[in-house]
C-alpha positions in Angstrom: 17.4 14.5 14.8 16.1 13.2 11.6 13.4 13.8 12.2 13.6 17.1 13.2 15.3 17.7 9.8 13.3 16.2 7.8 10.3 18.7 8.9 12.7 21.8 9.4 13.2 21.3 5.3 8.8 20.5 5.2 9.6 17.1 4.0 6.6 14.6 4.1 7.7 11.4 5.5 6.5 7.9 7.1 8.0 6.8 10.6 7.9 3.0 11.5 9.5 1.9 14.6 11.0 -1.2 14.5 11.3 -1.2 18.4 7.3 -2.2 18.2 6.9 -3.5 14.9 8.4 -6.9 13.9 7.4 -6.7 10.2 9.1 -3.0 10.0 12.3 -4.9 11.6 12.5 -7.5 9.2 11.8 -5.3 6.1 14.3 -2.7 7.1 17.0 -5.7 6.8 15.2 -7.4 3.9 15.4 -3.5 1.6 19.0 -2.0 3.1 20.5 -4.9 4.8 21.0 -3.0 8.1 20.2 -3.5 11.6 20.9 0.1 12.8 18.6 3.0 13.4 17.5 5.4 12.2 17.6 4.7 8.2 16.3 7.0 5.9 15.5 6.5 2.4 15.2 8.2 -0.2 14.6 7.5 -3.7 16.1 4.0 -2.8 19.4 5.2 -1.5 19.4 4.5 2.4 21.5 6.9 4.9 22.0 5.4 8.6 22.0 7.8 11.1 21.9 11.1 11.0 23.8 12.3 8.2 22.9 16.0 7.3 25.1 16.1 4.6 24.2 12.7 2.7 20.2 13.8 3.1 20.7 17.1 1.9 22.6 15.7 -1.3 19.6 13.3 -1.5 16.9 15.7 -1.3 18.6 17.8 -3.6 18.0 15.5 -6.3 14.6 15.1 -6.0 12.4 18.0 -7.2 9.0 18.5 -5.5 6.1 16.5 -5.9 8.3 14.5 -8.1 7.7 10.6 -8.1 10.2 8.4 -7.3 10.8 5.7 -10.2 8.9 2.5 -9.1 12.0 0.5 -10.4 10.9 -3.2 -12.1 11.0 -3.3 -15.6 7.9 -4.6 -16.8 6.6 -5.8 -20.3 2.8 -7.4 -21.1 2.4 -10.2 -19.3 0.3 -11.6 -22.1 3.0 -11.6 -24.7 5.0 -13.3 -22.2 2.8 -16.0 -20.7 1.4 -16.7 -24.4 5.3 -17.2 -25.7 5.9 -19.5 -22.4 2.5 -21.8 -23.7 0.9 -21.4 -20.2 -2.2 -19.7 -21.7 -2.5 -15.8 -21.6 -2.6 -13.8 -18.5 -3.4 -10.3 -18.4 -1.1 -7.9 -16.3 2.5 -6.2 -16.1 4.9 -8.7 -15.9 7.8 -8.1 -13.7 11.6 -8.9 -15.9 13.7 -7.4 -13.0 13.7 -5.3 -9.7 16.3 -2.6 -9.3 18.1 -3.1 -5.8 16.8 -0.7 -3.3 13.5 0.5 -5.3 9.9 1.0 -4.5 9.4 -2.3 -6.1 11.4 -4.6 -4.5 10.6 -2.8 -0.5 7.3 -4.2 -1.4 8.5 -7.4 -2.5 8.5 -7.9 -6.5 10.5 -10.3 -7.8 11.5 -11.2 -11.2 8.7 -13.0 -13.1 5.6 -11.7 -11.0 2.9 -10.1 -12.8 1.1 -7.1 -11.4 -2.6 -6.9 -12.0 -4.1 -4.5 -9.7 -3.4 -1.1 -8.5 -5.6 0.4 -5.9 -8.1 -1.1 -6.6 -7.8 -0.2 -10.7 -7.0 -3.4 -12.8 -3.6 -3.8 -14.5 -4.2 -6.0 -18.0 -0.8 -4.5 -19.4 2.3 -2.6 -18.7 0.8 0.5 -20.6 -1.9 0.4 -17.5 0.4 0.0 -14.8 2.9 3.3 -15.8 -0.5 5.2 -16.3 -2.1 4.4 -12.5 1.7 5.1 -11.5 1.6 8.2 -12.8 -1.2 9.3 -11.1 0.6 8.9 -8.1 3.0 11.4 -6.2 6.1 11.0 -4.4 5.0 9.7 -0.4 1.5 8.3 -2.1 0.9 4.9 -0.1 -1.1 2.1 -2.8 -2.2 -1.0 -2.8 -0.9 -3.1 -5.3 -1.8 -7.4 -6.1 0.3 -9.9 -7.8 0.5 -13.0 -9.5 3.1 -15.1 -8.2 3.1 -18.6 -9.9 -0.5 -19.4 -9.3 -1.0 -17.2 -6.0 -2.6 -13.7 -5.8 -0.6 -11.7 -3.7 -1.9 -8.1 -1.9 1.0 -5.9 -0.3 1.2 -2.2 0.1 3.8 0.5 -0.3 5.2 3.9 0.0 5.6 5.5 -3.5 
């Protein structure tokens, strides 16, 4: 029914079955803490079952073609890493993730520092808001990390 909804109103979206698909299981629990299907989400907020009224309130909020926030707060990660006397690094660094955003679906935790974006290099925060703002609402990107001393490549649902 969802479904059904979703493209009666011409809404774009991504369907993962977590019925084949271990990963999708685990980050369904991981982003919304629930077990039960289906789970929609939008702009973060996550509505089990079918819940026409919830969705429509949702979907009311979000204007066309408009992007959903990415939700870390990020700063230069040079300014950072050269205050913390670890030598500079070049990047976004990550100070928080906002429960139930983009960011943390994909994985960002406090203190990671983003440094690509499909494929276009990241050397500051002023870099990452600009390739975000390229994007649209249901874009899927590519995004790697620096996680202590580990690159990191994920992927993600704007």
């Amino acid at each position: 029914m969802v479904k059904e909804f979703l493209s009666q109103k011409g809404i774009s979206f991504q369907e993962r079955d977590v019925s084949v698909n271990q990963s999708y299981a685990q980050e369904l629990v991981r982003s919304t803490g629930q077990m039960g299907v289906p789970v929609t989400v939008i702009n973060g907020q996550s509505v089990v079952g079918f819940d026409q009224s919830r969705l429509e309130q949702l979907l009311s909020q979000t204007q066309p073609g408009q992007r959903p926030s990415f939700g870390a707060y990020i700063a230069d990660a040079s300014k950072i890493t050269a205050k913390q006397g670890s030598g500079i690094i070049l990047g976004a660094f990550v100070g928080s993730v906002k429960p139930g955003s983009v960011a943390e679906r994909i994985g960002l935790v406090s203190g990671d520092i983003i440094t690509e974006l499909n494929l276009r290099h990241i050397a500051n925060a002023s870099d990452l808001e600009h390739a975000l703002s390229n994007l649209k609402g249901g874009s899927h990107f590519f995004l790697s990390f620096l996680r202590g001393n580990k690159t990191t490549n994920t992927e993600g649902i704007l």
